[in-house]
VOPAGU-2260 file (C-alpha; in pm, 1 decimal, decimal comma):
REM VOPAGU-2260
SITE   aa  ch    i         X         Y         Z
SITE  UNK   A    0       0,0       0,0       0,0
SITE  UNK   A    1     276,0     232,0      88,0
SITE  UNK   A    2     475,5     167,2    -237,8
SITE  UNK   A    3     121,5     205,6    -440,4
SITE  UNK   A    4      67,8     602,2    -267,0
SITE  UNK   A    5     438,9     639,3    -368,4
SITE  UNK   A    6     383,2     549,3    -694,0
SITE  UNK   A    7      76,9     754,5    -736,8
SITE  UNK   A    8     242,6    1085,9    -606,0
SITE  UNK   A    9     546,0    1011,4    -784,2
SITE  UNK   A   10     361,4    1081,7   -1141,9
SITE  UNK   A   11      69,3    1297,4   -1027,0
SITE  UNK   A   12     245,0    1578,9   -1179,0
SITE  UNK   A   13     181,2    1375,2   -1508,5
SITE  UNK   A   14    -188,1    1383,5   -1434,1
SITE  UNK   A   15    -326,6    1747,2   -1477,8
SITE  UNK   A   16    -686,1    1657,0   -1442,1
SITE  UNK   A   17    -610,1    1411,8   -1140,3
SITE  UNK   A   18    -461,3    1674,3    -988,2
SITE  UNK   A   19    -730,0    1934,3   -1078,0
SITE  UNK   A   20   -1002,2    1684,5    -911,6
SITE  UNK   A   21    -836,2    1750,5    -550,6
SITE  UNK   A   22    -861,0    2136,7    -585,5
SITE  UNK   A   23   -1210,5    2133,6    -729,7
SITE  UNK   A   24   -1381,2    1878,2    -519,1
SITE  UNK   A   25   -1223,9    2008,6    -235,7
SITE  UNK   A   26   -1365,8    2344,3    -315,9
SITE  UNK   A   27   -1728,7    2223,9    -416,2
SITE  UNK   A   28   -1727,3    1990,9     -98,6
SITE  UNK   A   29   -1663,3    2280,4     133,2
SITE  UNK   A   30   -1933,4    2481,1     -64,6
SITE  UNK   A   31   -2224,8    2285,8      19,2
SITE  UNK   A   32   -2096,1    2245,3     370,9
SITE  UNK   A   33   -2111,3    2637,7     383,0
SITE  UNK   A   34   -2482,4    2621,2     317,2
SITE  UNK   A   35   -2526,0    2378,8     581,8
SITE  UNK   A   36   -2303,2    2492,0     877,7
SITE  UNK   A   37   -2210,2    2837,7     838,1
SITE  UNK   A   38   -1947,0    3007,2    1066,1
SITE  UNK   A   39   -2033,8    3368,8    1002,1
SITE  UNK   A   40   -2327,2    3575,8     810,0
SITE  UNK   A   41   -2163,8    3658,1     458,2
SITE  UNK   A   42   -2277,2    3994,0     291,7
SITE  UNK   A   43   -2221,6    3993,8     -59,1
SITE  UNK   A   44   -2178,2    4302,5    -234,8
SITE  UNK   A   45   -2470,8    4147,4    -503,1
SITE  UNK   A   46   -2432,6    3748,4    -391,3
SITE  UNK   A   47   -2238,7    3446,8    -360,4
SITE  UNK   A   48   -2171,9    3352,5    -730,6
SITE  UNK   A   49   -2094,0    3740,8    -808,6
SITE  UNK   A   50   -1824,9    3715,4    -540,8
SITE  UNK   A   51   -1704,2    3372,4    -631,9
SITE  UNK   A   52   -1678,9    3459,1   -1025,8
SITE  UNK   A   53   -1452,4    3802,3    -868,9
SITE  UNK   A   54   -1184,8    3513,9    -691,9
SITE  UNK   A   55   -1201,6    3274,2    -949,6
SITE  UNK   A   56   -1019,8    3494,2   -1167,7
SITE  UNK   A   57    -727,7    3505,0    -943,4
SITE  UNK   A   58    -763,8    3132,2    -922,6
SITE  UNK   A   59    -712,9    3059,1   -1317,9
SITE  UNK   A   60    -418,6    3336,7   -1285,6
SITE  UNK   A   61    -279,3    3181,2    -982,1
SITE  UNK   A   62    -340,6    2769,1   -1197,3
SITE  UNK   A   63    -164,0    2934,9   -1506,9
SITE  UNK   A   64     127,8    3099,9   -1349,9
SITE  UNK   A   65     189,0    2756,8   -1118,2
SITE  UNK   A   66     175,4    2549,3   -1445,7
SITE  UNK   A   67     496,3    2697,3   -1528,9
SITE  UNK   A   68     607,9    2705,9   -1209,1
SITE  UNK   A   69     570,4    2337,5   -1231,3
SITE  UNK   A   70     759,0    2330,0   -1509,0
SITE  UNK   A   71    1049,4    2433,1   -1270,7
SITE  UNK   A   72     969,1    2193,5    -967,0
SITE  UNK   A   73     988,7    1907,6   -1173,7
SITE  UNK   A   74    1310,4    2022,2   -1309,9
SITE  UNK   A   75    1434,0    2120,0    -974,0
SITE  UNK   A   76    1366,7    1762,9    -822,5
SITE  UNK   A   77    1504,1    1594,4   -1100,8
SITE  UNK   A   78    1841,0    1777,2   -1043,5
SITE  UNK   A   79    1879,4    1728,4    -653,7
SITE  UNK   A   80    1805,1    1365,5    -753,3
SITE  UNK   A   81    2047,4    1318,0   -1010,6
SITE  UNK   A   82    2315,6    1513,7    -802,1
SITE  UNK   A   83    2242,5    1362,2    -471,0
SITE  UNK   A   84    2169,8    1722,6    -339,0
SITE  UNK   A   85    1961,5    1859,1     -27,0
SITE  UNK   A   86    1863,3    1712,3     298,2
SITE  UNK   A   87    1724,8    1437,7     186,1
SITE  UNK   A   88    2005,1    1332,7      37,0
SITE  UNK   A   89    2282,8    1433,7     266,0
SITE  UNK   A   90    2072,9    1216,9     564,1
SITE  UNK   A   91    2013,5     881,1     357,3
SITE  UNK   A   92    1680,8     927,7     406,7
SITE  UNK   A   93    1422,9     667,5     368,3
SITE  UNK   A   94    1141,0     722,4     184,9
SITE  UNK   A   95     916,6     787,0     484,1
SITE  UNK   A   96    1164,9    1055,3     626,7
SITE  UNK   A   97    1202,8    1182,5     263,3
SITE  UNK   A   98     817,8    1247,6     290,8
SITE  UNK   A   99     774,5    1426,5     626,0
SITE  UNK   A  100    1124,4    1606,4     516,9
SITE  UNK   A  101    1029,9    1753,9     206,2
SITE  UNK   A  102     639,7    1755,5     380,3
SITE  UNK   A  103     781,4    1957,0     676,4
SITE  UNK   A  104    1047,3    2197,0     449,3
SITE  UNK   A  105     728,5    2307,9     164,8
SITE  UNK   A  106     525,2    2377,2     468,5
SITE  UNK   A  107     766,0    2638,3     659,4
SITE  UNK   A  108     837,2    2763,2     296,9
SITE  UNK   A  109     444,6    2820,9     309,4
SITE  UNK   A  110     436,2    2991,0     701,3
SITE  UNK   A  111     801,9    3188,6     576,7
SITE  UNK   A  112     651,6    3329,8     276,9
SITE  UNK   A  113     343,6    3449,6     454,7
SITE  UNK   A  114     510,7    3603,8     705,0
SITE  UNK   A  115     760,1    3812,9     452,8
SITE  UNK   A  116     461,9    3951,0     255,9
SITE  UNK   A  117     352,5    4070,7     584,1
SITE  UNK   A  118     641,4    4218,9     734,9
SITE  UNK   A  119     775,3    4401,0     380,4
SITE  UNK   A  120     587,0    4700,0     284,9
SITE  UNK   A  121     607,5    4626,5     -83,6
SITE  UNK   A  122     517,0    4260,0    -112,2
SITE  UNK   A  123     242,8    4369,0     157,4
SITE  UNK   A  124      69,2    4570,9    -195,8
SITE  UNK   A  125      47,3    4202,8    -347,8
SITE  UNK   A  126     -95,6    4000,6     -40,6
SITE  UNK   A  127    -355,0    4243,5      56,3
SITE  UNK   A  128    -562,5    4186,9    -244,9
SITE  UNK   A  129    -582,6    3822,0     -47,1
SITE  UNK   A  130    -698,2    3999,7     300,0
SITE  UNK   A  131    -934,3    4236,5      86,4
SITE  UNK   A  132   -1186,9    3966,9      75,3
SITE  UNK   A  133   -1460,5    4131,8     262,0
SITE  UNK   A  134   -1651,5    3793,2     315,9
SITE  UNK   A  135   -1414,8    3501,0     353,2
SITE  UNK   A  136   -1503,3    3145,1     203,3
SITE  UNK   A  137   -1372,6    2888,3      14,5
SITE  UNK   A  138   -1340,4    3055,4    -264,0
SITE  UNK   A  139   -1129,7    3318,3    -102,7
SITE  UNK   A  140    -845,1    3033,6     -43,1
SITE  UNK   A  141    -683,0    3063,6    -382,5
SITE  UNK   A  142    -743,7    3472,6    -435,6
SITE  UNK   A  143    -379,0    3569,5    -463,7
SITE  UNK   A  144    -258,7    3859,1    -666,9
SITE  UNK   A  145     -11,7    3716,8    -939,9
SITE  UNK   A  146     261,0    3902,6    -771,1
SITE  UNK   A  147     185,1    3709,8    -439,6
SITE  UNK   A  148     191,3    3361,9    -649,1
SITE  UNK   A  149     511,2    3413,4    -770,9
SITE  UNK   A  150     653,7    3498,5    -489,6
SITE  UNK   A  151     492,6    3197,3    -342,6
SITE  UNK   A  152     634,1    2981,8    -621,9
SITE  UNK   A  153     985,0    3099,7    -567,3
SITE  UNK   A  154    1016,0    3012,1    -199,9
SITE  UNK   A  155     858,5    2725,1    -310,5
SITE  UNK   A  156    1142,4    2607,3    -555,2
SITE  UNK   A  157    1429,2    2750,9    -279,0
SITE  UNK   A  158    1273,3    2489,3     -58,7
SITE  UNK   A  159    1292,7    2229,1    -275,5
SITE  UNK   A  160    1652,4    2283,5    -336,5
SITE  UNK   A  161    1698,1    2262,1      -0,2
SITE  UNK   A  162    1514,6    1976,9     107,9
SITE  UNK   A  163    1607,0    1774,6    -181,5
SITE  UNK   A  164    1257,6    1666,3    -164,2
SITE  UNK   A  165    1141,7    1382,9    -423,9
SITE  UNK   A  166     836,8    1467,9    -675,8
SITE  UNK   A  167     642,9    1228,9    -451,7
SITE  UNK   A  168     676,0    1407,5     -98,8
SITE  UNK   A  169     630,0    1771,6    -348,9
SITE  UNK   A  170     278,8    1631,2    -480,7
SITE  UNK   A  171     195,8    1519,6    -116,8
SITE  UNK   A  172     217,5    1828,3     -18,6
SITE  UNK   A  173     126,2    2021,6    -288,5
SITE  UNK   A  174    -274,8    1784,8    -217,9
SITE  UNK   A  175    -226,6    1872,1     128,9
SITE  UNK   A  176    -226,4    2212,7     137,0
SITE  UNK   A  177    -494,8    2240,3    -167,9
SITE  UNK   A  178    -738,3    2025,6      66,7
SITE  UNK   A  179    -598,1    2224,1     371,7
SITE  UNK   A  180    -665,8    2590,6     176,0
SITE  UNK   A  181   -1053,3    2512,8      95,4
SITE  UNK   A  182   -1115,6    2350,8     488,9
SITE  UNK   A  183    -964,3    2681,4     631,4
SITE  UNK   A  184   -1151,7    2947,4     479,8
SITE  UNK   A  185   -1448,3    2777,7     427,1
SITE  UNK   A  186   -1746,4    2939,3     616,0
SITE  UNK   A  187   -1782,9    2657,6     787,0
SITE  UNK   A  188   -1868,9    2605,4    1172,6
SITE  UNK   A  189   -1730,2    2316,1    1350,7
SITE  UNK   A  190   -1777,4    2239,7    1742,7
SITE  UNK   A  191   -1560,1    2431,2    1905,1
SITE  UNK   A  192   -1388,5    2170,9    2093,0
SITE  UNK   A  193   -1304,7    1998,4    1755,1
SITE  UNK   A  194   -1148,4    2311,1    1595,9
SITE  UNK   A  195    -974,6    2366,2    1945,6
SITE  UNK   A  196    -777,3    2039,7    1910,5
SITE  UNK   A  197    -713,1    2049,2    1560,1
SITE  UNK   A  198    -568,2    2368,4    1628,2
SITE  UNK   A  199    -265,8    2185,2    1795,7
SITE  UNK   A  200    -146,2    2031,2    1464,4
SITE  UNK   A  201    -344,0    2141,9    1193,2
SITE  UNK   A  202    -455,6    2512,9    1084,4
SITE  UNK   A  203    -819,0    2504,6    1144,8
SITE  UNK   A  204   -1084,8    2692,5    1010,7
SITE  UNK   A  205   -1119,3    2969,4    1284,6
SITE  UNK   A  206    -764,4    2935,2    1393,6
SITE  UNK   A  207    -692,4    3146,4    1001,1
SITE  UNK   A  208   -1028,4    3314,0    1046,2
SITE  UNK   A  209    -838,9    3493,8    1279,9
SITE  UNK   A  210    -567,0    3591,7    1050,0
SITE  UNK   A  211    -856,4    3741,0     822,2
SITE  UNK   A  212    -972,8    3957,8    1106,1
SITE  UNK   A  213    -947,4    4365,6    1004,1
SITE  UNK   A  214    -757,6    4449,6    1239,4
SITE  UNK   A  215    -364,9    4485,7    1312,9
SITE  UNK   A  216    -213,5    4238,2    1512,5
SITE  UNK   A  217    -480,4    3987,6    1479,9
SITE  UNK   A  218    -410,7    3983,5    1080,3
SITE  UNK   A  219     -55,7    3951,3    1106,1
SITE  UNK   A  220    -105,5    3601,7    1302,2
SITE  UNK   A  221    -138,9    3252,6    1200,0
SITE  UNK   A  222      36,5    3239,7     879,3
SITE  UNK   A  223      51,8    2852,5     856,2
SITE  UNK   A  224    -110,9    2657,1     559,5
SITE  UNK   A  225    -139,6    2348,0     678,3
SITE  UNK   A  226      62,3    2263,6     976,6
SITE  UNK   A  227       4,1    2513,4    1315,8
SITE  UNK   A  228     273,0    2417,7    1495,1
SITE  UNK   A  229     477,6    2672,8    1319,1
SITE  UNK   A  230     315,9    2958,3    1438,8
SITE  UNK   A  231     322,6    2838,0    1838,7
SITE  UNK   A  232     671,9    2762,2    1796,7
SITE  UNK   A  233     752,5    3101,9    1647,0
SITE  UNK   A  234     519,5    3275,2    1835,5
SITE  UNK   A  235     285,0    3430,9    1605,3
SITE  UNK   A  236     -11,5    3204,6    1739,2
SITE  UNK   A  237    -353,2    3430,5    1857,2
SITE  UNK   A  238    -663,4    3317,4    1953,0
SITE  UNK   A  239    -961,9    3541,4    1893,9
SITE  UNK   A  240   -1377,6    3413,7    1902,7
SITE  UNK   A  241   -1485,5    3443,6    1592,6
SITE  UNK   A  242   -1788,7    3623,7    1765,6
SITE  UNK   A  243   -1556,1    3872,1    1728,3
SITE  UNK   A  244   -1428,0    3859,0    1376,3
SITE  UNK   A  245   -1493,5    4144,5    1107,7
SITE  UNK   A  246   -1329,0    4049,3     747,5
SITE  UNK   A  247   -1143,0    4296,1     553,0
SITE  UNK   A  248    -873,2    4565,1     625,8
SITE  UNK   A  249    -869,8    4879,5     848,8
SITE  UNK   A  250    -672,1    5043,4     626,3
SITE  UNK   A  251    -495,3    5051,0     284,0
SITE  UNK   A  252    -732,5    4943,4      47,0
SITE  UNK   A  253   -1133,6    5030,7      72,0
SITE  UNK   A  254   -1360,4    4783,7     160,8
SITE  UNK   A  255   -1633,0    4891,7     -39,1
SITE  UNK   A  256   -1428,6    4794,7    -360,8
SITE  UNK   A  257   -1313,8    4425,0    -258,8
SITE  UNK   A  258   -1473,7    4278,5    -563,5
SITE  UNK   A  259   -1371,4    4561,8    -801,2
SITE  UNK   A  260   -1142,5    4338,2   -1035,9
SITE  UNK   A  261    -976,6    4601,1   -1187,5
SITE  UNK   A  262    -881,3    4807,8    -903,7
SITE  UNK   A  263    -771,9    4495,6    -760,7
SITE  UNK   A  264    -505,0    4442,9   -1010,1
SITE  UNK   A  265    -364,4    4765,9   -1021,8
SITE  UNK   A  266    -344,1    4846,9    -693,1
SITE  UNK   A  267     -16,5    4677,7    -648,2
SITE  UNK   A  268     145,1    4865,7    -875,6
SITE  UNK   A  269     -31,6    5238,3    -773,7
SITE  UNK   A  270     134,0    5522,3    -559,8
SITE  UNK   A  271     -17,6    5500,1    -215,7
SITE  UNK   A  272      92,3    5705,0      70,8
């Protein structure tokens, strides 16, 4: 069984549509949930499929520009592979530790991105168009600002290099944190002693909630994707009842124009004071 899930991640890459399945029946299975256990009263600017139809625009940018980003992965692993190179390699590693290695490594490349698009003032223009999102759900987990995907992919592929990791423990974790990114911003409600202990090893869906919260510090908090353990152990962990949440930002971009497309776009690349 183990050798079969090897096997299957090993050449997922290979399988587009395979690979496409995850990210959309993730996303349509959080959906319906969203209908049936909602977290939080959503007010659309007109309603749910205008808003959705506004972030699945950045999703097709953000699929297109990681297709040849891809490209690049597949390359990179290929290399370390053939030249013995990264951590991986260097430890002997079996295939289990090559897993949770290169598992582990694309996950703090995930929590180390976030955190620099935070914490620099220009990158900050790109990854707002992700806070923005006035009313946070599942669709809202893949609205990134081309800018912010490509900076995504390119920690992504530094990683890589230095993990060594294998094509199989990339497309692990590449599934992981496509099922993980529809579960934590759905508008979903689970019982709170549930999300509590999830919370300990996985980002759950009102542990990020709170990173979506308008207002400075809360948003500049639980940056992990799929693993939390990164943000207690770095101590940028905050709790906050989502009672208490209001989406959007308290400054920097208006909220009123969250699903203006266009002004979305550009803003990045605008004179602001």
């Amino acid at each position: 069984m183990w050798d079969n899930l090897i096997n299957y991640f090993s050449t997922l890459e290979q399988r587009p549509l395979e690979r496409m399945a995850f990210l959309v029946g993730g996303m349509l299975i959080f959906w319906i949930l969203e209908g049936a256990i909602p977290l939080l009263p959503m007010h659309y600017k007109k309603n749910k499929w205008r808003h959705a139809a506004v972030n699945f625009v950045f999703t097709v940018l953000h699929l297109v520009l990681h297709t040849g980003i891809a490209v690049l992965i597949v390359m990179l692993a290929d290399w370390c592979y053939r030249e013995q190179f990264g951590m991986v390699y260097w430890w002997h590693a079996s295939v289990a530790a090559s897993v949770v290695t290169g598992v582990l490594a694309l996950d703090f490349s995930s929590w180390l991105v976030h955190l620099v698009m935070h914490k620099n003032r220009f990158l900050w223009k790109f990854h707002l168009i992700h806070h923005s999102d006035n009313n946070v759900d599942v669709t809202t987990g893949l609205r990134h600002h081309p800018g912010d995907s490509l900076l995504r992919g390119v920690f992504f592929l530094l990683f890589i290099f230095i993990a060594g990791a294998p094509m199989y423990s990339v497309m692990i974790y590449q599934t992981l944190v496509v099922l993980s990114t529809a579960f934590t911003h759905a508008n979903i409600k689970l019982p709170a002693a549930l999300d509590r202990t999830l919370s300990y090893v996985l980002v759950s869906p009102n542990m990020h909630k709170v990173h979506h919260h308008w207002k400075q510090p809360y948003t500049d908090s639980n940056y992990g994707a799929v693993f939390s353990f990164w943000d207690r152990m770095l101590r940028t962990f905050k709790k906050l009842d989502h009672s208490e949440i209001i989406y959007g930002l308290d400054q920097y971009y208006p909220n009123e124009k969250d699903e203006n497309l266009g002004m979305l776009m550009k803003y990045p690349f605008e004179r602001h004071k």
